[in-house]
C-alpha positions as CSV (number, residue, x, y, z in Angstrom):
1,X,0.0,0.0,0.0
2,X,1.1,3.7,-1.0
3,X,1.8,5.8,2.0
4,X,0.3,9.5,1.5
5,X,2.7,12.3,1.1
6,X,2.2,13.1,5.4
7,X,3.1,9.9,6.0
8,X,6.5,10.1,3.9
9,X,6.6,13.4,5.7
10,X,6.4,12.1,8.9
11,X,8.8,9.5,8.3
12,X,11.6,12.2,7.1
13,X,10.7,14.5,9.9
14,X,10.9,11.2,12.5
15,X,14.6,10.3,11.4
16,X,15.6,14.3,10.5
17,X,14.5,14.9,14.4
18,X,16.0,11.8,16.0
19,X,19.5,12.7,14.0
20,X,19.2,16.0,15.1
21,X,18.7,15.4,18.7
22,X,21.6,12.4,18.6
23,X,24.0,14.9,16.7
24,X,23.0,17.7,19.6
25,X,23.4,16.0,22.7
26,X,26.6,13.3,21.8
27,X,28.9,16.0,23.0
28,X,27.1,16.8,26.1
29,X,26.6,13.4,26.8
30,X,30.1,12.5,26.7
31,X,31.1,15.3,29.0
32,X,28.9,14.3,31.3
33,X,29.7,10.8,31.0
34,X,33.6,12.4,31.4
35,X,32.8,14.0,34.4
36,X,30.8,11.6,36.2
37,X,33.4,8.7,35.8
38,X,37.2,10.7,36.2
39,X,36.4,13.7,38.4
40,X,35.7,13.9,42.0
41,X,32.7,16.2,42.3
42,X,31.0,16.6,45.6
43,X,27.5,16.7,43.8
44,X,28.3,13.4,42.0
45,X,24.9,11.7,43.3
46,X,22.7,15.1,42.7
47,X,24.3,15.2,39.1
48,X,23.6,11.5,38.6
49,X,19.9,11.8,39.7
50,X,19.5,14.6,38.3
51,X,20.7,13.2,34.3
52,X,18.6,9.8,35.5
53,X,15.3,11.8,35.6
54,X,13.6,11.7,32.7
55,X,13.9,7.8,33.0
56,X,11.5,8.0,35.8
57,X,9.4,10.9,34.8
58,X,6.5,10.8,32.1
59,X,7.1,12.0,29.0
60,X,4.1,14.1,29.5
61,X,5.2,15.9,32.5
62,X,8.8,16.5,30.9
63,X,6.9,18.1,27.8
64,X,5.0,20.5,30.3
65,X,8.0,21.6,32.0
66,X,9.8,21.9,28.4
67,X,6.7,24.3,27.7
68,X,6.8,26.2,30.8
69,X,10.4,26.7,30.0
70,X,10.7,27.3,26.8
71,X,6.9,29.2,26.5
72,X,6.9,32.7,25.5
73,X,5.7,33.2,29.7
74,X,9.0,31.3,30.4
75,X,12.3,33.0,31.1
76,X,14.2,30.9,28.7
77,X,11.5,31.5,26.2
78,X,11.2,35.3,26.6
79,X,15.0,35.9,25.8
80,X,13.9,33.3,22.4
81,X,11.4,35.4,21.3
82,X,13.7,38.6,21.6
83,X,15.8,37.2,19.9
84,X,13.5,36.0,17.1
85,X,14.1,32.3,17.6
86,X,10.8,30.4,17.8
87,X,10.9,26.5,19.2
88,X,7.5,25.6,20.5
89,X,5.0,23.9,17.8
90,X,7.9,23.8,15.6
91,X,10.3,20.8,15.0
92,X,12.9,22.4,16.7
93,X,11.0,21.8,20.1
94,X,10.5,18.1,18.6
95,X,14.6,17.9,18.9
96,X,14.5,18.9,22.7
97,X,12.1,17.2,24.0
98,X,13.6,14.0,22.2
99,X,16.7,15.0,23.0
100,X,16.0,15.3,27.3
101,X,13.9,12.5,27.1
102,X,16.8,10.1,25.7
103,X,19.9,11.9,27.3
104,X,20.1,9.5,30.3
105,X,20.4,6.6,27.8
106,X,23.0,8.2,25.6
107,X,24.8,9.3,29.2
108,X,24.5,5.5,30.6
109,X,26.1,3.9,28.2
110,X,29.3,6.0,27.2
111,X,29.6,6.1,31.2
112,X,29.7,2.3,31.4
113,X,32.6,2.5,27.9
114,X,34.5,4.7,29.9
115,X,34.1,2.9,33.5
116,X,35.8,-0.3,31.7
117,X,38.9,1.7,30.5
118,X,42.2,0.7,32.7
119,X,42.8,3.7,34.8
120,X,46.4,2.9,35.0
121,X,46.7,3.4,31.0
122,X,45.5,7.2,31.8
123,X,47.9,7.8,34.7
124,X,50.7,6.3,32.7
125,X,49.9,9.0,29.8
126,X,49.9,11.7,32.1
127,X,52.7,10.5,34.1
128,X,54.9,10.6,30.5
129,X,53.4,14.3,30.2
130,X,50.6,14.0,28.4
131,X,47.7,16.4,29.1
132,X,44.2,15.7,30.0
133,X,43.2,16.6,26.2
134,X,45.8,14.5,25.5
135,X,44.8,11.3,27.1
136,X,41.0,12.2,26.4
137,X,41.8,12.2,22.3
138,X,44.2,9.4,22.4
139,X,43.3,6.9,25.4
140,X,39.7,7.7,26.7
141,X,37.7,8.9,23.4
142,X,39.1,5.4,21.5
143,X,38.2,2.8,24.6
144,X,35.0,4.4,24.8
145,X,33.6,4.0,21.3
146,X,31.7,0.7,21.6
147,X,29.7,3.0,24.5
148,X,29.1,5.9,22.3
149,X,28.1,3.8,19.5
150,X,25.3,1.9,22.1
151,X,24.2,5.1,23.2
152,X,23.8,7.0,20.0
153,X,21.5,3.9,19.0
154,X,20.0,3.7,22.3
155,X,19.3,7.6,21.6
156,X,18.6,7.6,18.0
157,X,15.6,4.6,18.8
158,X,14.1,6.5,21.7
159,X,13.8,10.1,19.8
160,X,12.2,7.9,17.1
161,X,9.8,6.6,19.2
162,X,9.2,9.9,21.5
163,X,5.6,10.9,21.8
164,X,4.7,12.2,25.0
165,X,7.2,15.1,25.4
166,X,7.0,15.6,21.4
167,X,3.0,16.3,21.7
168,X,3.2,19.2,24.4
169,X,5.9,21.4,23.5
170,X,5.8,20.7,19.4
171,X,2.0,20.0,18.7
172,X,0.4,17.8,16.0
173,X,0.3,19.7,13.3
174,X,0.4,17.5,10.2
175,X,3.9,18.4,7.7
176,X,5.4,20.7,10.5
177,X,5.6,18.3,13.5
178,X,3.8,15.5,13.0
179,X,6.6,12.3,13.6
180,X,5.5,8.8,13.2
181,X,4.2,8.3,16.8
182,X,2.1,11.6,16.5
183,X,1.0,10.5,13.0
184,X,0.3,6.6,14.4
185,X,-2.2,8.1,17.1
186,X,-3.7,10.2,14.5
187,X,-4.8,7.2,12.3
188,X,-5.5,4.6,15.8
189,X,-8.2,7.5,17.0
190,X,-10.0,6.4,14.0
191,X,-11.0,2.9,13.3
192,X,-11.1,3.4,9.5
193,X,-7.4,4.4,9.3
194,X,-6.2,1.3,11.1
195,X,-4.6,0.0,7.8
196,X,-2.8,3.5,7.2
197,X,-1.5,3.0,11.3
198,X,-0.3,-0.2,10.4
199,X,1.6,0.8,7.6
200,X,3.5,3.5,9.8
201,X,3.9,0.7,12.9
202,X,5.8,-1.2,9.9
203,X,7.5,1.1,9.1
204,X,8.8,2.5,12.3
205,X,10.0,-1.6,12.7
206,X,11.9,-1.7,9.8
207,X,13.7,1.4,10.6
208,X,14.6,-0.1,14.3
209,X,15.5,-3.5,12.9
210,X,17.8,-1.4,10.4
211,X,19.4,0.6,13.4
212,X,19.9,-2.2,15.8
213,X,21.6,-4.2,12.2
214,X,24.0,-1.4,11.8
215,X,24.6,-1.1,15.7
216,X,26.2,-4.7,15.4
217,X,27.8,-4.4,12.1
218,X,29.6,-1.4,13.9
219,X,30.2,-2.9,17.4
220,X,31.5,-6.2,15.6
221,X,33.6,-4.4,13.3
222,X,35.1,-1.9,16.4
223,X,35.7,-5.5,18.1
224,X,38.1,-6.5,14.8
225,X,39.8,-3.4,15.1
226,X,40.8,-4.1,18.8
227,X,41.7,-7.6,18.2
228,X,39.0,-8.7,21.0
């Protein structure tokens, strides 16, 4: 069956925001993955809970405080609209709220790559005068690959599937921010469209079966490299 141009649409706005929001908060995620595993902060367990919370929150309620935030009443949102930057009901807020939502994932698993790597290799780098960028480029970034690869997947299927947080601070507006999920619910409120919902549940399986396929192709090929 031929999907309708919203549905192809909603399939390049899905992956277009799930990139997006992977791209966006790798960097972060690895500093925070950085911090949490090699330096001896005092707020260590407020920073951990604090990254761990969307996990335990509904999507919904993440979404609200997104919008309260980033709403032209919010004080994030006023300095936005100055500015001339709109993000809510646009894809933009799509990217955020897919990208808070799956940050403790993407953190998770580059902290658990980095917990494995030998501390004595990075003392031995720094003890034959090697900075911290140094050892971070050359021992810490390479040994922790296998967990940025699991988390950018891990990251990349959760902003694919986001709905909650998605529907509250980016709307359903059909060709602007209507994803899959949003585009799924659309067609399940009405029992004539169940074929069309189908089709989109299909799809949204064939692109996780292709992600978690490419996951292992890379994993096994980063295990070559290393000779494990």
């Amino acid at each position: 069956m031929m999907l309708p141009p919203e549905d192809i649409t909603a399939i390049g706005l899905s992956l277009k925001v799930a990139l997006t929001a992977t791209a966006l908060a790798l960097p972060f995620g690895f500093a925070v993955a950085w911090l949490i595993v090699f330096k001896p902060l005092k707020g260590k367990v407020f920073l951990e809970v604090l990254i761990n919370l969307p996990l335990t929150l509904p999507p919904v309620v993440i979404g609200y405080f997104l919008l309260l935030l980033l709403g032209k009443n919010g004080w994030l949102g006023k300095l936005l609209t100055a500015s001339g930057i709109e993000i809510i009901f646009t894809w933009k807020a799509a990217v955020i709220a897919s990208a808070v939502v799956g940050f403790p994932l993407l953190v998770r698993s580059i902290r658990l790559g980095m917990e494995s790597i030998d501390q004595q290799l990075i003392e031995a780098s720094r003890s034959l005068g090697a900075s911290w960028f140094d050892s971070l480029a050359t021992i810490v970034l390479p040994l922790s690959l296998r967990g940025i690869l699991a988390g950018s997947s891990l990251m990349f299927a959760r902003s694919l599937g986001e709905f909650g947080a998605t529907i509250i601070v980016a709307g359903n507006i059909p060709g602007i921010t209507q994803t899959i999920p949003l585009a799924i619910y659309d067609y399940a409120s009405s029992p004539s469209s169940s074929t069309m919902a189908l089709s989109l549940c299909i799809v949204s399986v064939v692109i996780s079966v292709a992600v978690l396929f490419l996951h292992e192709i890379l994993a096994r090929h980063l295990d070559r490299s290393s000779g494990l």
